[in-house]
C-alpha positions in Angstrom: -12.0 2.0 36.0 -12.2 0.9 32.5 -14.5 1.4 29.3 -16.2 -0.7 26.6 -15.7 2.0 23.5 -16.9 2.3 19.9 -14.5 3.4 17.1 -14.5 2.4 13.9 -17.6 -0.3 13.9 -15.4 -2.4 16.6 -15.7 -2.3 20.2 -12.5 -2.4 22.6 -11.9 -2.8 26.3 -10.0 0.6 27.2 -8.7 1.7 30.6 -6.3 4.7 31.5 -2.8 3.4 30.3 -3.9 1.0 27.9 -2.1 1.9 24.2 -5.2 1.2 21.6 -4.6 0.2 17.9 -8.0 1.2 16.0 -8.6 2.1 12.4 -7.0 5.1 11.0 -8.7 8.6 12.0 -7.1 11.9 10.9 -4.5 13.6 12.9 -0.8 13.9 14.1 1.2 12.4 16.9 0.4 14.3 20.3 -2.8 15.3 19.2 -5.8 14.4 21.8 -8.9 12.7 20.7 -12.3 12.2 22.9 -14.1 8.9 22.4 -18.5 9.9 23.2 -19.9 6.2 22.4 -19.2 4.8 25.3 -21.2 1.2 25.8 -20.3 0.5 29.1 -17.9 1.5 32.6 -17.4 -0.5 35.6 -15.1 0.6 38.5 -13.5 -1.8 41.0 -15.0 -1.6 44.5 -14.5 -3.6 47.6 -17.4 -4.9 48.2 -19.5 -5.0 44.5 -18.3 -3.4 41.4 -20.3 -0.4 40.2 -21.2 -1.3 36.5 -23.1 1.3 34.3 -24.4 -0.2 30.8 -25.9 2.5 28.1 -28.7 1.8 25.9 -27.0 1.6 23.7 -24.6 4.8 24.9 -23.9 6.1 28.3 -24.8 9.9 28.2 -22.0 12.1 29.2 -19.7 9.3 29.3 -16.3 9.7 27.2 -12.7 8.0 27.2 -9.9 10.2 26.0 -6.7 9.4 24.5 -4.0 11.2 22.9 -2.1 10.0 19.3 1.3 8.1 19.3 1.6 6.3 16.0 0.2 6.8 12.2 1.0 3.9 10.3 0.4 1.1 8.0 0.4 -2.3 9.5 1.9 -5.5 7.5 1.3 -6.7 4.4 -1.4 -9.3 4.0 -1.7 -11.2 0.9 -5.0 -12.0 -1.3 -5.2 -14.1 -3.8 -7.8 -14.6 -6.0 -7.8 -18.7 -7.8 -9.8 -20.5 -10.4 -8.8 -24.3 -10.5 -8.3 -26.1 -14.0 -8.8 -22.4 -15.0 -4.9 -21.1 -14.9 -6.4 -17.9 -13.4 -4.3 -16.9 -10.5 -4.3 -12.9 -9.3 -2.5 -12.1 -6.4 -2.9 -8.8 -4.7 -1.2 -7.2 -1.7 -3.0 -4.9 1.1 -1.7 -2.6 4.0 -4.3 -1.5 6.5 -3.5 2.2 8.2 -4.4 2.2 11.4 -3.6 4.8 14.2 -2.5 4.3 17.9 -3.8 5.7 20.9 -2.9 6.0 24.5 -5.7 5.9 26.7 -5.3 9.4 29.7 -8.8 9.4 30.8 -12.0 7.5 31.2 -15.3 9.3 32.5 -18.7 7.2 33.7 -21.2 10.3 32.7 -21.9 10.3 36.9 -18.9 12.8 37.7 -16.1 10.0 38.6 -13.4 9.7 36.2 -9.7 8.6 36.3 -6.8 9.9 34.8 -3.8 8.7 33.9 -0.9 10.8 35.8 1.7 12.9 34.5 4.7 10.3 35.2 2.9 7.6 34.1 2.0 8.7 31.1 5.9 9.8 30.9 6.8 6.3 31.5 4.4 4.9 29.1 5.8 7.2 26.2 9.5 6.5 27.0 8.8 2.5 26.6 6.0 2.7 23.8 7.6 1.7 20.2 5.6 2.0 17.2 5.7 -1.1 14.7 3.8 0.8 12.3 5.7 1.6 8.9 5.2 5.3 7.2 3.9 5.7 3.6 6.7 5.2 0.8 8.1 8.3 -1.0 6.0 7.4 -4.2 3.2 7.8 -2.4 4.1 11.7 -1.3 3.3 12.3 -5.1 -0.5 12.5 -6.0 0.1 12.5 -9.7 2.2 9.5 -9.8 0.2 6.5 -10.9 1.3 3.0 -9.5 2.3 2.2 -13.1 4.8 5.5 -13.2 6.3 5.5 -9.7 9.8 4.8 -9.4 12.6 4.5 -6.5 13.5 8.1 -4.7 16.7 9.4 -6.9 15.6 7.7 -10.2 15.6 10.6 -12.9 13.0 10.6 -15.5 14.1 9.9 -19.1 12.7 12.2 -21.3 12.0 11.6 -25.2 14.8 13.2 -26.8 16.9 11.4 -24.8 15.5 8.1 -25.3 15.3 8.1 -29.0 18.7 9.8 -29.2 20.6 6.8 -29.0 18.4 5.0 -31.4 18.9 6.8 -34.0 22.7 7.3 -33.7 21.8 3.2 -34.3 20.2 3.6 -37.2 23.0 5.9 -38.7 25.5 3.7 -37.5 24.3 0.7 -40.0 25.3 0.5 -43.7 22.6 0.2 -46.4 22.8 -3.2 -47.7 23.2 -3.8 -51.2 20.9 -6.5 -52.4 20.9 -8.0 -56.1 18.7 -6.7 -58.4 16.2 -9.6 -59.0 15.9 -11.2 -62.9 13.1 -10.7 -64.5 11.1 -13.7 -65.8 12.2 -13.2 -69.7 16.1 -13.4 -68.5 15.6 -16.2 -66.6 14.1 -18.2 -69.6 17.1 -16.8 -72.0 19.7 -18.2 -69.1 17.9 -21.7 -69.1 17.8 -22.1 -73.1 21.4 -21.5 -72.9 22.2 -23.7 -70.1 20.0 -26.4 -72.2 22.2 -25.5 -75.3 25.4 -25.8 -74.1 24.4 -29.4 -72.4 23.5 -31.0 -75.9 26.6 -29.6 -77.5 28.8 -31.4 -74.8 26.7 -34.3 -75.2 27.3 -34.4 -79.1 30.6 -34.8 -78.6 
């Protein structure tokens, strides 16, 4: 038997078994989670398939699955272009998305089908999650994305960053520059210069 489901404005083709990758819903590994908009069921039969097709929902029909992976899936770039413009903004984006694996489908009519215990086993042993965990800046609320920093990374704190710039400061000599002439003792030096140029020209 198997389900056409609702979850997260998508629709997907479940059946005991299946693992399910849908958009992130609260909760931990191992936890179970019931699935009531249920769009349609069909279950093999020899001679005609018995098909049952809500409008829009089946009424007491539900799948259930239980949670194997909380993650964040890859990275997907966006960029954002203006030609003849030079605007150019790249921006990266991680969808979290959560993993289920499918133990039970029910029509609404009192049939159902259940995964069993050593399948389910099986499934668990094999199942691998590809989904990556949040990074350790993100554990910290009050770190902005312009603030966080690697795991390990102390912060520097004031005193310690102006410390060393102000052992510079002492560490320089005052310069001693000229004291600038005046206007009046520059015109004194030039008559004198002009004087001492006609009397070598006299002789």
């Amino acid at each position: 038997m198997y389900a056409v489901i609702q979850a997260g404005g998508k629709q997907y083709r479940v059946q005991p078994g299946d693992v399910l990758q849908i958009e992130k819903v609260e909760g931990e590994v191992g936890k179970g989670m019931t699935f009531d908009q249920v769009l349609f069921t069909s279950k093999m039969n020899p001679e005609a398939a018995q098909v049952t097709i809500g409008k829009p929902l089946i009424s007491g029909a539900k799948v259930t699955g239980e949670i194997v992976g909380q993650g964040r899936g890859d990275k997907i770039i966006i960029v954002k272009m203006k030609r003849r413009k030079q605007y150019r903004r790249p921006q990266g984006h991680r969808q979290y998305y959560t993993q289920l694996l499918i133990t039970e489908v029910d029509n609404g009519s009192g049939e159902k089908v259940t995964l069993a215990s050593d399948q389910k086993a099986a499934k668990l042993a094999k199942f691998q999650s590809h989904l990556k965990a949040k990074g350790p800046a993100f554990s910290n609320p009050a770190l902005t994305p312009s603030k966080r920093r690697p795991e390990g990374v102390a912060a520097t704190s004031a005193a310690t960053t102006s410390a060393p710039k102000a052992a510079k400061t002492e560490a320089k000599a005052p310069v001693k520059t000229a004291a600038k002439k005046t206007t009046a003792e520059k015109t004194v030096a030039n008559k004198a210069k002009t004087a001492a140029k006609k009397t070598t020209s006299k002789k």
